[in-house]
N, C-alpha and C positions, 0 to 999 in steps of 0.2 A: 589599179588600186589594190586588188587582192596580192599582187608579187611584192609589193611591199611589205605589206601585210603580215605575210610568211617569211618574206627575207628577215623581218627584224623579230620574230619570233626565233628564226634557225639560229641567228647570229646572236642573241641571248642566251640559246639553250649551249652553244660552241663555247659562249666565252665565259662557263658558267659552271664546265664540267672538267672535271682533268682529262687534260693533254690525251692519255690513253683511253679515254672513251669513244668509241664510234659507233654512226646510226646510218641502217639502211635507208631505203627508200621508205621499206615498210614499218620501220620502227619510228621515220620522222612523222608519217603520217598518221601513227598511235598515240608519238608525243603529243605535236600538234593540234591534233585532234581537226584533222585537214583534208582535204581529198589527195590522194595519196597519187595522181598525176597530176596536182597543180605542184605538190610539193617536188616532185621531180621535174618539172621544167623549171619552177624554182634554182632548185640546187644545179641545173645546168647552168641556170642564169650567172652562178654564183663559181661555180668552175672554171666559167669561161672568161669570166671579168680576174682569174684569179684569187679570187677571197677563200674557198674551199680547195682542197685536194680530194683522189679519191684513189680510194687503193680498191684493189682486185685482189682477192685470195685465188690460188690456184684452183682449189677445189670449188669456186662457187664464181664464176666472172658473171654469170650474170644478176650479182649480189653486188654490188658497189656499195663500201663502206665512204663515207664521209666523214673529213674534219680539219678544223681550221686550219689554212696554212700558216707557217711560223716564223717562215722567212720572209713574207709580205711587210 
């Protein structure tokens, strides 16, 4: 009930911002205003089914940025 929840919360704030905006783990869970590991099993949830991508900066890999995929 809660991964719902947050899926159509993440997938509102994705399909609602430009293309060029991306949020960590810890920015979705400030959006959201969410526990910041439900929000990332979440967004695993959502990587894995394909609906998100997620880029790594060199400088930060353990920073995963999120946002919608485009070619889906």
């Amino acid at each position: 009930m809660g991964r719902e929840r947050i899926e159509g919360k993440i997938l509102k704030v994705l399909t609602s911002i430009p293309q060029g905006v991306r949020y960590s783990t810890t920015d979705w869970g400030r959006v959201l205003n969410e526990d910041k590991r439900e929000v990332r099993n979440t967004l695993g949830a959502l990587e894995a089914e394909g609906t998100v991508e997620v880029e790594r900066e060199e400088g930060r890999p353990d920073k995963p940025l999120y946002k919608l995929r485009t070619d889906a």
